[in-house]
C-alpha positions, 0 to 999 in steps of 0.5 A: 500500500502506497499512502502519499499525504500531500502538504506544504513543509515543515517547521522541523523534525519534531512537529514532522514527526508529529504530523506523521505520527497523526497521519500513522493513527489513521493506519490502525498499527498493531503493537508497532515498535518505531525504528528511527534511522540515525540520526536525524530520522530518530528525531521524527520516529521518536515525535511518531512513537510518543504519538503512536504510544509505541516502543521506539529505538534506533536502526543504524544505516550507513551509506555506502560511498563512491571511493574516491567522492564519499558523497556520491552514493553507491549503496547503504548497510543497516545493521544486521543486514547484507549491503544494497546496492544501486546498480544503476549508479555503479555502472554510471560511474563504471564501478562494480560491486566488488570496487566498494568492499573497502568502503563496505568494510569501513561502514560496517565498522562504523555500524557497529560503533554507532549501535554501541554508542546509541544503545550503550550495550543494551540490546535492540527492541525485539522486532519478530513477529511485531508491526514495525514502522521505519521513520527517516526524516526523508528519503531521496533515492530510497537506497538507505530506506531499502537496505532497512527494510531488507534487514528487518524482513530478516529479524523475521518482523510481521508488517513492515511500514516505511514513514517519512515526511518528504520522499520522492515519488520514484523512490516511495514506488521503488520501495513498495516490494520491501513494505507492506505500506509506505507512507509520505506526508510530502511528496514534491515533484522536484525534491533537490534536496531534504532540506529544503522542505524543512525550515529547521535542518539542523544537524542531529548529534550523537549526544541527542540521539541518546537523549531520545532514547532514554526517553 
């Protein structure tokens, strides 16, 4: 189920996350456990969480880069997961799979790292058998929300909702094999970039990532 909500923007991450959690009522969610995508999408889930009445937590996603231009993107890890890849984009810039096995390499490490930090040694919210919604604050190609839901289908959850602010058209359609439901409030047809849809985009640190889930 593909659910596109449309509206103007947003005044930050809270009050999106607010809005979206409103909208996710109307879905009538079962037992839902929230998964924020560090870091700034932890920020939505955890407005969407307290909206919903639900457990919350956070799932590490890293990006996967070009070797030699970083913010290109190539791919993405979750946690748990195996590496996805754009395949499209690989052959765009003449690159295999096989080309990124030390990028791979370094973002798991920095996978790892991060669950530390943000969990501190306590384990992740059991997800089997349970309705569990993915928030990012928004999601361009899709790339990074496919790799977490992929890993999720493989800690064996029931329903898999995927939840965003801002998404693209393309990408939200993209995404509809890996979710049961996919939700958008926005859904601009030229996006550029997740910022702009936001008056407030400040960058979320690790500090407030585990302040908000401490509750």
């Amino acid at each position: 189920m593909l659910d596109l909500v449309r509206k103007s923007r947003f005044a930050d991450r809270t009050a999106a996350g607010a809005e979206l959690g409103r909208q996710l009522v109307m879905s009538r969610l079962t037992d839902p456990v929230v998964l924020g995508l560090a870091r700034g999408g932890v920020v939505v889930a955890a407005e969407v969480a307290r909206t919903l009445g639900a457990d919350l937590d956070v799932l590490v996603v890293r990006k996967i880069g070009h070797p030699r231009q970083p913010e290109l993107g190539l791919g993405a890890i979750a946690e748990g997961g195996d590496p996805v890849y754009d395949d499209v984009g690989l052959r765009a810039v003449g690159l295999t799979r096989d080309d990124l096995a030390d990028v791979v390499a370094t973002e798991s490490a920095e996978c790892e790292r991060r669950v530390a930090t943000y969990r501190g040694g306590r384990p992740a919210t059991e997800v089997a058998g349970r309705t569990v919604v993915v928030v990012d604050d928004g999601v361009a190609t899709g790339v990074t929300a496919r790799a977490a839901l992929r890993s999720l289908r493989g800690r064996g959850v029931g329903r898999l909702v995927l939840a965003t602010p801002v998404a693209t058209l393309t990408a939200l359609a993209g995404l509809r094999q890996d979710a049961d439901e996919v939700v958008s409030l926005l859904v601009p047809a030229h996006l550029e970039a997740v910022s702009r849809w936001y008056d407030v985009f400040d960058q979320t640190g690790d500090a407030e990532v585990r302040r908000l889930l401490r509750g």
